[in-house]
C-alpha positions in Angstrom: -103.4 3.8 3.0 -102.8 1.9 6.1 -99.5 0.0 4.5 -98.3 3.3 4.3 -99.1 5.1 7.2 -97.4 2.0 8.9 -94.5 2.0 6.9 -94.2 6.2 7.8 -93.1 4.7 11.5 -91.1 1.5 10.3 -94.2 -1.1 11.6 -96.0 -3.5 10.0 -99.0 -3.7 7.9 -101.0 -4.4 10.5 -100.1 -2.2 13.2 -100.6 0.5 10.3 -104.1 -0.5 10.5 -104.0 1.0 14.1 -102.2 3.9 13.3 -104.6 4.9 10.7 -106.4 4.3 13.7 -104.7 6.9 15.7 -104.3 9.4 13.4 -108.6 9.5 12.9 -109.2 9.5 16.7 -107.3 11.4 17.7 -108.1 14.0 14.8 -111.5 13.6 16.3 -110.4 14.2 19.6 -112.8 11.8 21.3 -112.6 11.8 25.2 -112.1 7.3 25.2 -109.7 7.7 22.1 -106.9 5.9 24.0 -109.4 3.1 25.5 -110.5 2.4 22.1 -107.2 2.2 21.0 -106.0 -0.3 23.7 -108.8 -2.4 22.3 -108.4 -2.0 18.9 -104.4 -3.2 18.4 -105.0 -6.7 16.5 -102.0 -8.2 18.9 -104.7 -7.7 21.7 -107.5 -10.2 20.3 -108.4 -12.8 22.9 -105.6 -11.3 25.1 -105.0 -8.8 28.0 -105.8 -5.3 27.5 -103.1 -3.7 25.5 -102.6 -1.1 28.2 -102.3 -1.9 31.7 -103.8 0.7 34.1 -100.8 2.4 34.4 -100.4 3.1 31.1 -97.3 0.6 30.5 -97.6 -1.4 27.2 -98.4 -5.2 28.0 -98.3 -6.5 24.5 -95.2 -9.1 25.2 -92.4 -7.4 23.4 -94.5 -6.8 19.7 -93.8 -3.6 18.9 -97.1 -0.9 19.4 -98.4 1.7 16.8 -99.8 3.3 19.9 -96.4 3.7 21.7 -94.7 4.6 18.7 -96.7 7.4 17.5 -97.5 8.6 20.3 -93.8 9.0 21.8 -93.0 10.0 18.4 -95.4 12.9 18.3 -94.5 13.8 21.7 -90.7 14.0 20.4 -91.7 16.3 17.8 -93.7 18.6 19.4 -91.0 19.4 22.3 -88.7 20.2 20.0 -90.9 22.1 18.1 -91.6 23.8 20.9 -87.9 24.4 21.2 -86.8 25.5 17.9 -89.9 27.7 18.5 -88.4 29.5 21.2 -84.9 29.7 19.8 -86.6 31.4 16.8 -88.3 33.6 19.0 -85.3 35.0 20.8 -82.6 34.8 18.0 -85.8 37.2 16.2 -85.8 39.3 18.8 -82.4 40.0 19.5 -82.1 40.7 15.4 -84.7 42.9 15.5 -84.1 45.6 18.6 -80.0 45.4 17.3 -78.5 43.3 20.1 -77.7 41.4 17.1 -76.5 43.9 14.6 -75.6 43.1 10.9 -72.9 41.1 10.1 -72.7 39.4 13.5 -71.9 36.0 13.3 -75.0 33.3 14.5 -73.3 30.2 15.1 -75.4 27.1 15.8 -72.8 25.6 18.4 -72.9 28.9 20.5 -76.6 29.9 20.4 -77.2 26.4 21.3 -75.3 26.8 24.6 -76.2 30.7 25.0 -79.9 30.0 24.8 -79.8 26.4 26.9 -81.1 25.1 23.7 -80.2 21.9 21.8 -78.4 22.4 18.7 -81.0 21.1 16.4 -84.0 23.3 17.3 -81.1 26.2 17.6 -80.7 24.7 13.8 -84.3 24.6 12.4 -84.7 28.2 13.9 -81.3 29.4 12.1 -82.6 27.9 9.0 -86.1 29.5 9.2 -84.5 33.0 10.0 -82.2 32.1 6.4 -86.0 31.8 4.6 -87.2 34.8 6.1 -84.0 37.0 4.9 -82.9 38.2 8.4 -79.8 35.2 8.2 -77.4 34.7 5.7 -76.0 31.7 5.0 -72.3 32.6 3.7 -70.8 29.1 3.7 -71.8 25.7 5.4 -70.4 26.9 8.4 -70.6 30.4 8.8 -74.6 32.1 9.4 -74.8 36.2 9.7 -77.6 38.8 10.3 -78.4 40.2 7.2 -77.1 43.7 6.3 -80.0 46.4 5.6 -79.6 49.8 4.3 -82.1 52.3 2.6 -82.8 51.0 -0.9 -83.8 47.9 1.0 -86.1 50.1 2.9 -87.4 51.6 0.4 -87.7 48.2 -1.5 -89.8 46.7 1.6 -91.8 49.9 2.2 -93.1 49.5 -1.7 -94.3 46.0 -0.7 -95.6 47.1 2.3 -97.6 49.9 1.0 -99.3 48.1 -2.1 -100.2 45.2 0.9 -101.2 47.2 3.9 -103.2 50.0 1.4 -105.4 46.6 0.1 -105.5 45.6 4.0 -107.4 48.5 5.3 -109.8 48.7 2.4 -110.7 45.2 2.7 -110.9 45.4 6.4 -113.0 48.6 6.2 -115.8 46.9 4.0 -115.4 43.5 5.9 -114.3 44.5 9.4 -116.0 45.1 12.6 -117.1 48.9 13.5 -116.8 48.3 17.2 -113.5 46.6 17.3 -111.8 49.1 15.1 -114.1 52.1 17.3 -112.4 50.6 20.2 -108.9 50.8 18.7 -109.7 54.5 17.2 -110.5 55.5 20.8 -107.6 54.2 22.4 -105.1 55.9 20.2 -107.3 58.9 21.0 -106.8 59.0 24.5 -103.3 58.8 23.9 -102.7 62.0 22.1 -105.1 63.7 24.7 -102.8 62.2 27.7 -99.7 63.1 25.2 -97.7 60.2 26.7 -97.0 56.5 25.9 -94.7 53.8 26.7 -92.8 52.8 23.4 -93.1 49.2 23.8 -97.0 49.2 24.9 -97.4 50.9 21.7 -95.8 48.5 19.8 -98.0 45.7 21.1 -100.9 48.0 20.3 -99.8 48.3 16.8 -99.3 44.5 16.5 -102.8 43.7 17.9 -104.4 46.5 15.4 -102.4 44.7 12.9 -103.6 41.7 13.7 -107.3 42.6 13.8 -107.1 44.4 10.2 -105.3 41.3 8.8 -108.4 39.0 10.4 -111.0 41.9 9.2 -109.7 41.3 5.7 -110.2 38.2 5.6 -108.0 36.9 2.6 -105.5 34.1 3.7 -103.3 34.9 1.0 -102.8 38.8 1.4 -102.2 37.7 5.4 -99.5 35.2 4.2 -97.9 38.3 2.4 -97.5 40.5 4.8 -96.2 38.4 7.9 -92.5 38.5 6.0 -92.7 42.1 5.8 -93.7 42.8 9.4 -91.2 40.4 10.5 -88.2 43.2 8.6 -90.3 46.1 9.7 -89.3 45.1 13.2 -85.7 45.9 12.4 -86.8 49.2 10.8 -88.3 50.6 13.7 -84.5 50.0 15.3 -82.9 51.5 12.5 -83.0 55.5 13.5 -83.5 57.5 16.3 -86.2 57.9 18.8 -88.6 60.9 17.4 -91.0 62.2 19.8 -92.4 64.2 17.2 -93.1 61.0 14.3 -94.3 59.6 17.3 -96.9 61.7 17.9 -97.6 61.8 14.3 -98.2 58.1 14.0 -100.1 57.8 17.0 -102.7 60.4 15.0 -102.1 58.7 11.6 -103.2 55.4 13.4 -106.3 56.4 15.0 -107.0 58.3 11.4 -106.8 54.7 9.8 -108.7 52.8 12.5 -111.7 55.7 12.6 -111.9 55.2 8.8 -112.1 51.4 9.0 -114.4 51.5 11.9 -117.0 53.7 9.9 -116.9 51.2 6.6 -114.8 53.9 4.8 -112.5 52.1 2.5 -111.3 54.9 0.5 -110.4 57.1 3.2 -109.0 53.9 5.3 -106.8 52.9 2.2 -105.6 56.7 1.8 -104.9 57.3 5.4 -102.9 54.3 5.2 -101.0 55.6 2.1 -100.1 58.5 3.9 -98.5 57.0 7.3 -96.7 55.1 5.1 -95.1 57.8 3.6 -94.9 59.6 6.6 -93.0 56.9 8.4 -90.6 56.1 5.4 -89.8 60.0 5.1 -88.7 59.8 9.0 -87.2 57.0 8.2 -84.9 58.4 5.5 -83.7 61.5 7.3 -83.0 60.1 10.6 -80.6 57.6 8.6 -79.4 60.3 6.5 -78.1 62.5 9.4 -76.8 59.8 11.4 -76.7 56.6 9.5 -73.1 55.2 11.0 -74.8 55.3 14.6 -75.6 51.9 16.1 -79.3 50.5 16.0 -81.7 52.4 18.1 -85.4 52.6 18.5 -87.7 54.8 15.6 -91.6 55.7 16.3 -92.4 55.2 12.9 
């Protein structure tokens, strides 16, 4: 184990005996992990502390696990970090139209667009390939996937089976007060009659959220996050309908009064029925006026 976790960095056996070392404290997360450490490197016995004060390495020009993994780690999470951020924004711009299918994503010029290096810009391109919103249609050239109504209607059957299971796991497993809270708000908003689009949006992905938690299976969680990630598109993909709107807002606080009362059959059926609600607005907005360029859907 330790040859190997030394050879994962190019050291030597030995120094693989302190990054074994590493990678258990600081797994631990002890608060003297790093003095224990400076201790602990075998080129330090009967010698100066590894470390000085400063936190310079003083081990004469052998090379330290220690530095090694630690700037190494540090290298990997900024970039994740990055690629993060790239993925978050080329998402984005996929899924409110600003980046409409067919438009070309080329690594060289999101790099520079999005003050990005190019191979986070890369690792996010390639991710957005997995998840179906990118194609790749040579080495060179990346494009937002098309998306028309039989792939709607393909991801709403997915959808349905998933979210129907969601609510009545989350109504026999879920927390009455959470989901009573929820019910409320969406309450007060059809009494008020008004809402900003995009704080209802977040609501939806925080009661998402919380049913996917209340569930409790891993697995059906796992399913769903692709499916959310196209719905996003959807919602972009026909016009604004004040009166789905107000429709969903109802249909919502329906689903989240059923889960919050332990109802699973009536959660799972209210749930049904949105569904079919919002893919029926869905279908006749695009019907009328499907040439029309991406705009926003209260489905």
């Amino acid at each position: 184990m330790q040859q190997k976790l030394g050879l994962r960095v190019g050291l030597s056996q030995r120094e693989g005996c302190l990054l074994q070392l590493v990678w258990c404290e600081l797994g631990r997360g002890g608060q003297d992990t790093v003095g224990e450490l400076r201790n602990a490197h075998p080129a330090s016995r009967g010698r100066a502390r590894l470390h000085t004060q400063s936190g310079q390495c003083a081990t004469d020009g052998i090379s330290c696990a220690f530095c090694v993994y630690t700037k190494r780690v540090s290298t990997v999470a900024e970039s994740t970090r990055a690629s993060d951020r790239a993925y978050a924004s080329l998402l984005h711009e996929i899924q409110t139209g600003h980046l409409e299918p067919g438009a070309v994503v080329a690594e060289v010029e999101q790099s520079a667009r999005l003050g990005i290096s190019r191979t986070p810009v890369r690792e996010a391109i390639q991710r957005l390939v997995a998840d179906g919103l990118l194609v790749q249609n040579s080495p060179r050239i990346t494009t937002v996937a098309s998306i028309g109504l039989d792939d709607i209607r393909a991801l709403f059957e997915v959808r349905g089976a998933l979210e129907v299971a969601a609510a009545r796991a989350a109504a026999e497993r879920g927390d009455s007060e959470t989901f009573g809270r929820i019910a409320s708000w969406f309450g007060s908003i059809e009494r008020i009659g008004r809402v900003d689009i995009d704080e209802y949006y977040r609501v939806i992905a925080d009661f998402d959220r919380e049913i996917d938690e209340a569930a409790g299976n891993a697995y059906l969680a796992a399913a769903l996050r692709p499916v959310r990630t196209h719905l996003g598109r959807v919602r972009r993909l026909a016009g604004d309908n004040p009166a789905r709107l107000e429709a969903s807002i109802a249909e919502h606080r329906q689903i989240a009064t059923a889960i919050s009362r332990g109802n699973a059959d009536l959660a799972a059926h209210a749930t049904h029925i949105h569904l079919h609600n919002a893919l029926a607005a869905i279908e006749e907005s695009l019907g009328e006026d499907a040439s029309d360029s991406p705009r926003e859907r209260s489905a």
